[in-house]
C-alpha positions as CSV (number, residue, x, y, z in Angstrom):
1,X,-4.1,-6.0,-2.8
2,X,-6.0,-3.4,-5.0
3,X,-6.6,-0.3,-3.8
4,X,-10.3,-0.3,-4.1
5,X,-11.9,2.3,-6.5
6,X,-13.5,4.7,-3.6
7,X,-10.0,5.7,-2.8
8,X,-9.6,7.2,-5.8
9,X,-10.2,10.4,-6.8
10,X,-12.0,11.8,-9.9
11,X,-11.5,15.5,-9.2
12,X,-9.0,16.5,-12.0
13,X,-8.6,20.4,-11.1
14,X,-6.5,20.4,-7.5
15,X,-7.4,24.2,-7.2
16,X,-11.3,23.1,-6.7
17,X,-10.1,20.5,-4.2
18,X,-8.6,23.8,-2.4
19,X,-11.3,25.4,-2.9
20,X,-13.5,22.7,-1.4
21,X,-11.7,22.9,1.8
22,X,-11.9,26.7,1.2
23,X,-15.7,26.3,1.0
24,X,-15.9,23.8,3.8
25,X,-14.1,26.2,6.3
26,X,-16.4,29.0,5.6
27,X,-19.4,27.2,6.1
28,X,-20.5,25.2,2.9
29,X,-21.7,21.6,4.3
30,X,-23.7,19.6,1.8
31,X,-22.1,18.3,-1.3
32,X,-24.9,20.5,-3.4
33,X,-23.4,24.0,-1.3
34,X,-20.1,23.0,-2.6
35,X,-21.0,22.8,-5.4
36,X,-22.2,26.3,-5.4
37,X,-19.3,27.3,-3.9
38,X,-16.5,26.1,-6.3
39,X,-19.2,26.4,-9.7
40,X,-19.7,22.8,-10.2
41,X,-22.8,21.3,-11.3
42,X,-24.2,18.9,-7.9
43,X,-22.0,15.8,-9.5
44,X,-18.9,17.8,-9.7
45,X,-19.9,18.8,-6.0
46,X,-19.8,15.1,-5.0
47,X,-16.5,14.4,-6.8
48,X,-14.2,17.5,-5.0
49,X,-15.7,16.4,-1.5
50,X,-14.8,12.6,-2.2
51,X,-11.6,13.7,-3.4
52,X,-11.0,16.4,-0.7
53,X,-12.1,13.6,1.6
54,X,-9.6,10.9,0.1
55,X,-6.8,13.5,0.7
56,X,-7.7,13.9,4.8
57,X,-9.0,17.9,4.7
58,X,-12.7,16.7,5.3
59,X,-14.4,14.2,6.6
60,X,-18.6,13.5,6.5
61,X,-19.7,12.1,9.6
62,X,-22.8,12.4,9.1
63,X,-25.2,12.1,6.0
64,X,-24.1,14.8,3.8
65,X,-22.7,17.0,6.2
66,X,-19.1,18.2,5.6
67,X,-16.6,19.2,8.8
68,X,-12.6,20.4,8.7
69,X,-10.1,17.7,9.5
70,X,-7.5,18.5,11.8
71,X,-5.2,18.6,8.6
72,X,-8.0,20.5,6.6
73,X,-7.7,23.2,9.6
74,X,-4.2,23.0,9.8
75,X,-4.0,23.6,5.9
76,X,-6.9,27.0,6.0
77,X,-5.0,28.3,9.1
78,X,-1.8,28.0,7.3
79,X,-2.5,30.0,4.0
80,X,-4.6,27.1,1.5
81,X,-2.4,26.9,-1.6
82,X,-0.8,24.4,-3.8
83,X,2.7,24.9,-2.2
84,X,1.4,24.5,1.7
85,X,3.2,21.3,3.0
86,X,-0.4,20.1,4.9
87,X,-1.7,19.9,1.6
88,X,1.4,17.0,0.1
89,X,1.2,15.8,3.7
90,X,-2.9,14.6,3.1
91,X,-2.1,13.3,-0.5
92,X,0.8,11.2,-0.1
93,X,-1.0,9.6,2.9
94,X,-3.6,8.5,0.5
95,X,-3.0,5.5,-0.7
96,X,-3.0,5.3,-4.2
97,X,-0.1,7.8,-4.1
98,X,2.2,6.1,-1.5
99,X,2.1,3.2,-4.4
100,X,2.8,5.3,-7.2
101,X,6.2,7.3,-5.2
102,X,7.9,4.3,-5.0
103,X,7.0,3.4,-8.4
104,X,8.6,6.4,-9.7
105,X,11.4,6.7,-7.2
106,X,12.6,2.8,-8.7
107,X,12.6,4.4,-12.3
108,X,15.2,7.1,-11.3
109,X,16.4,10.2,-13.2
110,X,14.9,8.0,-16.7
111,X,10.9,8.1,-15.2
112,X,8.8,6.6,-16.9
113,X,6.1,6.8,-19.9
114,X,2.6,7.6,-19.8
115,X,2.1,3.9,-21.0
116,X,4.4,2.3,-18.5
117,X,2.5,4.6,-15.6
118,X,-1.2,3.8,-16.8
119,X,-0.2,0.1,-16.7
120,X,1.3,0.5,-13.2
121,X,-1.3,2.4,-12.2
122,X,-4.3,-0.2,-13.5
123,X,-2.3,-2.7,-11.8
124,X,-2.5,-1.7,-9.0
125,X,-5.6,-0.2,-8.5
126,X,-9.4,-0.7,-9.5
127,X,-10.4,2.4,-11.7
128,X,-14.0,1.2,-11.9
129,X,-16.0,0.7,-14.9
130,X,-13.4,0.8,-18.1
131,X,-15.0,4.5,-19.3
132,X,-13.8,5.8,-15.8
133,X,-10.5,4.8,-15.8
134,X,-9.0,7.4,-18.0
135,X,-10.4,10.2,-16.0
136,X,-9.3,9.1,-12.9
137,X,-5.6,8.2,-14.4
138,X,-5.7,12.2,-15.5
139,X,-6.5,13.0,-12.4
140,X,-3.4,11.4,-10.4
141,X,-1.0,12.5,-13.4
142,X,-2.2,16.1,-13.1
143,X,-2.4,16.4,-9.2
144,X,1.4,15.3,-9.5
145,X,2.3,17.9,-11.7
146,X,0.3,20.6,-10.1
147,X,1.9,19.3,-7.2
148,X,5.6,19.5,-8.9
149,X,5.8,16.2,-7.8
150,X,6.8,15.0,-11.4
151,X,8.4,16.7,-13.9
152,X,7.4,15.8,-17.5
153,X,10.5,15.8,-20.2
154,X,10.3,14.3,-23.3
155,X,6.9,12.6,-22.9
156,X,8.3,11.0,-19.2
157,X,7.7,11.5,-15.9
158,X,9.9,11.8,-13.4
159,X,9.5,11.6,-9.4
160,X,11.0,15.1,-8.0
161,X,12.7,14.4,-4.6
162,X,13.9,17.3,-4.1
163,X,10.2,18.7,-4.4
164,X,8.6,16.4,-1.4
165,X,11.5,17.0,0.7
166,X,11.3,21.0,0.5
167,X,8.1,20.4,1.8
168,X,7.8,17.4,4.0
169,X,10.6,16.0,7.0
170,X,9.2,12.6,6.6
171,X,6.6,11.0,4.2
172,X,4.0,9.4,6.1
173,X,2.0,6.0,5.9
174,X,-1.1,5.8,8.1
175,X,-1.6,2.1,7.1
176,X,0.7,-0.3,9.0
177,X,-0.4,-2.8,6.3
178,X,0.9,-0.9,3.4
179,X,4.6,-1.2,2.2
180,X,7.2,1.4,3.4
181,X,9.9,-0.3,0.7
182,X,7.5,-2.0,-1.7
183,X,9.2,-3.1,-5.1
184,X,6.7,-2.1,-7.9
185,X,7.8,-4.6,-9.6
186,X,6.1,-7.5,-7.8
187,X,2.5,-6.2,-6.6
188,X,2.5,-9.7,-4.5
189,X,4.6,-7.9,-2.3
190,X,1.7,-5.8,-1.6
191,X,-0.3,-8.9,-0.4
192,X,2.5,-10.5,1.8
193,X,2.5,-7.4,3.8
194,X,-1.1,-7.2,4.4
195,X,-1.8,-10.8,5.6
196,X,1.2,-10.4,7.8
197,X,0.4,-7.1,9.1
198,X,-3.1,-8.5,9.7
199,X,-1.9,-11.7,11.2
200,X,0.1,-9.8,14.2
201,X,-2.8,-7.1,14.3
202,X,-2.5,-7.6,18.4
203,X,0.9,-7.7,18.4
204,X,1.2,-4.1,15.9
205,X,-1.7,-2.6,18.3
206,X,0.5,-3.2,21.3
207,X,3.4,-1.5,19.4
208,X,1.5,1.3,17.7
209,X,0.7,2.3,21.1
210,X,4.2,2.3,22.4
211,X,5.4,4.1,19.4
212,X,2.9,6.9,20.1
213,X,4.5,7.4,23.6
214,X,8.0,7.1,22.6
215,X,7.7,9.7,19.5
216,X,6.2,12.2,22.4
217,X,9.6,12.6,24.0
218,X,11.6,15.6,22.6
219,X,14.4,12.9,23.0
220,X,13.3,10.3,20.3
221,X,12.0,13.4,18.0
222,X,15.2,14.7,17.9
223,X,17.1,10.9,17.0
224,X,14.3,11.1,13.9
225,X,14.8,14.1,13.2
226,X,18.7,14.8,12.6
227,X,18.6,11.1,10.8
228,X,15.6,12.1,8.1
229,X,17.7,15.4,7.6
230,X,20.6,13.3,6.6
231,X,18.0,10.8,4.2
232,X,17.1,14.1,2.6
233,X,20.3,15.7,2.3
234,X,21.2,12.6,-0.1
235,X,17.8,13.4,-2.1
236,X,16.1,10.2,-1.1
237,X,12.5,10.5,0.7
238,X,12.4,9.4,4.8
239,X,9.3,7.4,5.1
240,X,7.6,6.5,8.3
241,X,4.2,4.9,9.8
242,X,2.4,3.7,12.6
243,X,4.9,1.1,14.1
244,X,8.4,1.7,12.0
245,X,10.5,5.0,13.1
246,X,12.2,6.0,9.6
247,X,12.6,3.5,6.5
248,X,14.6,4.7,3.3
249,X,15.9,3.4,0.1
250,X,19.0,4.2,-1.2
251,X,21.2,3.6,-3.8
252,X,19.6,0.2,-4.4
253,X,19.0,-0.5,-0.6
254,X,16.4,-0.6,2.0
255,X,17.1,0.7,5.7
256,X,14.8,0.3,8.2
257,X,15.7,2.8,11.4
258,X,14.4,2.2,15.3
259,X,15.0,5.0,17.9
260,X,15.5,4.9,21.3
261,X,15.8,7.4,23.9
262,X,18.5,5.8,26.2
263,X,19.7,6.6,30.0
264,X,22.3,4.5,31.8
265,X,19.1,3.2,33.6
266,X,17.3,2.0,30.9
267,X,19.7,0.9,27.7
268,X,19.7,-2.7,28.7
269,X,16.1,-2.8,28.1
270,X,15.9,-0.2,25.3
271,X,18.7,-2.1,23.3
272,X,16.8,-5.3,23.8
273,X,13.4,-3.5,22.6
274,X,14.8,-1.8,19.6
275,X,16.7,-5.0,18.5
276,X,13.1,-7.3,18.5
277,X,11.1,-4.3,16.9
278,X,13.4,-4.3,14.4
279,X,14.2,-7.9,13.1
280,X,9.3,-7.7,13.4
281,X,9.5,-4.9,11.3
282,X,11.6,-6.5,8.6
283,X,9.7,-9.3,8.4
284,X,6.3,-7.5,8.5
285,X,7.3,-5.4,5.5
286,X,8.3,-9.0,4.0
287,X,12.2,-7.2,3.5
288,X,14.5,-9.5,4.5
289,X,17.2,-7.8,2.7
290,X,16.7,-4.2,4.9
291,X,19.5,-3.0,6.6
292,X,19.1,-2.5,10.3
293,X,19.6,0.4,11.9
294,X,19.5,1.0,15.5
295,X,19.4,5.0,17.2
296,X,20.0,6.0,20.6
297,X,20.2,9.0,22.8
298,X,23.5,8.0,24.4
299,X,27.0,6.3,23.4
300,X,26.5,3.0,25.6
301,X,28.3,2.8,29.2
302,X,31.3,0.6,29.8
303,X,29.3,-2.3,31.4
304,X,27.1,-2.6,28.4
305,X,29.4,-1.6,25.4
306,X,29.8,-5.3,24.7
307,X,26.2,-5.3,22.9
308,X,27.9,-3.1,20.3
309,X,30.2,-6.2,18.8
310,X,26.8,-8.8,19.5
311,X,24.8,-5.9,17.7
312,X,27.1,-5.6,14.9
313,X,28.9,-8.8,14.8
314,X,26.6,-11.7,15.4
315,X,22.7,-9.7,15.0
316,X,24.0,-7.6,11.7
317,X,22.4,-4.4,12.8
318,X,24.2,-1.2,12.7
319,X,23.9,1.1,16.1
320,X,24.2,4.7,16.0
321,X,24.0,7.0,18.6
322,X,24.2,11.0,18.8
323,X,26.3,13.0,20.6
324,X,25.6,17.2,20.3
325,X,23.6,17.2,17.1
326,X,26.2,14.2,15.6
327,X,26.1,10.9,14.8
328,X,28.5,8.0,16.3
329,X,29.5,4.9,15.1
330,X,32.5,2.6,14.6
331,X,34.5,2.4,11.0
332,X,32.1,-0.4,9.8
333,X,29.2,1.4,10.4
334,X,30.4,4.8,8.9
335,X,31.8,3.5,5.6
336,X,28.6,1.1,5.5
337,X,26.3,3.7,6.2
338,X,27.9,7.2,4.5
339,X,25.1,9.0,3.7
340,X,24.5,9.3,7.3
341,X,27.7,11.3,7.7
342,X,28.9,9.0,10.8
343,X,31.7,10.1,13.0
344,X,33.8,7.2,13.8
């Protein structure tokens, strides 16, 4: 599916978008007093709102009448600069750039040229009318190096991990429809995901909404936590969205990671959940190859430690568990999975 041309911006300066949240916060409201604001002729003043828009700092609820996101206040509360980790937060949740970070992140420490990108880039999106494209494709290229995002050497672009994760725990996707693992490569991917995400929208409702009560407990916050510290620590980006905990590609594989918060009451039930979420997930995100992962508060009591071998042995998913700020697992699982930094 192509991202449809609305969703891309046509702002190229990200300091106006800044400043358009900047304006917005101190009062400015119609596209023609933001204009003002920034020094843009009433066009330009249309293009930094849509683009501040597309980015989550503003919204327009009503006709031509500009109000603060949570994020946009967030981001003026928290000192509005090019650096402030609210600011990445709203533009790689914006679609167009959770395509393009996997893109670069399967091109590695090579990147890629400006040809190569421009063609991924009109793959995968619609740019409009063919004397819009180029602006908008100088748009994304310079918000990413503005950003730091990408570094440019010798006339290639390359994705700067190290960059996002200074910035950002986890790399959110507000779309359960849009791949967490997506291979660039094959844009049908991109299809395969939405018709199934859109196929088991009552099923993904009913788990979105038990997501959102688990990820409340200081319990299953910390289990993401300590495990996206260990994804960065190995310089690749920890990715999340509405349904799946933590997803990751490393080292030529995808891991897809489901947290529980576990008592001795509760595991049986918590093991079973976490092991069907899973082996959905996977399919949903049309990755059949994804490594399975599966967190828990607690090492498992002696009455259920057999689901560890049925887990490992006959389901192929790897269970984890912490223990003081440390992860657990059995040989298999720490030599399997060593960029955790397991303790067997």
């Amino acid at each position: 599916m192509r991202i449809p041309s609305n969703e891309i911006p046509q702002a190229d300066n990200l300091i106006d978008v800044v400043r358009t949240v900047i304006a917005v916060s101190q009062g400015a409201r119609t596209f023609q007093q933001i204009a003002q604001s920034i020094g843009k002729v009433d066009r330009q003043g249309r293009y930094y709102r849509k683009a501040a828009e597309i980015v989550g700092m503003i919204s327009t609820p009503r006709t031509n009448e500009s109000i603060l996101t949570p994020l946009g206040q967030t981001f003026v509360q928290t000192d509005p600069v090019l650096t402030n980790p609210a600011l990445l937060k709203g533009i790689l949740n914006s679609r167009i750039f959770q395509r393009i970070i996997p893109f670069l992140e399967s091109k590695g420490p090579n990147g890629v040229s400006r040809p190569e990108f421009e063609t991924f880039l009109i793959t995968t999106a619609d740019f409009g009318a063919a004397s819009m494209a180029p602006r908008r494709i100088s748009t994304i290229i310079s918000w990413l190096v503005e950003l730091g995002i990408i570094q440019v050497s010798n006339s290639r672009y390359i994705l700067s991990n190290q960059t996002i994760n200074q910035r950002l725990e986890n790399i959110e996707f507000d779309n359960s429809d849009e791949p967490l693992l997506p291979n660039p490569n094959d844009l049908n991917e991109y299809n395969i995901v939405q018709q199934r995400s859109s196929s088991a929208r009552e099923a993904i409702i009913t788990y979105r909404d038990t997501a959102a009560i688990e990820r409340a407990d200081n319990a299953h916050r910390h289990l993401v936590n300590i495990t996206s510290e260990r994804i960065r620590n190995v310089g690749a980006l920890p990715k999340y969205n509405q349904l799946i905990d933590l997803a990751t590609h490393i080292d030529g594989n995808d891991y897809i990671f489901e947290m529980k918060s576990t008592t001795t009451t509760n595991e049986k039930s918590q093991m079973r959940a976490g092991l069907s979420q899973l082996y959905e997930y996977r399919f949903l995100q049309n990755k059949p190859a994804a490594k399975l992962i599966l967190v828990i508060e607690n090492p498992l009591s002696p009455k259920e430690q057999w689901r560890h071998s049925y887990l490992e042995q006959d389901r192929d998913v790897y269970l984890v568990w912490d223990g003081d700020n440390e992860l657990y697992g059995n040989d298999k699982t720490r030599n399997d999975l060593e960029f955790l930094g397991i303790i067997s």
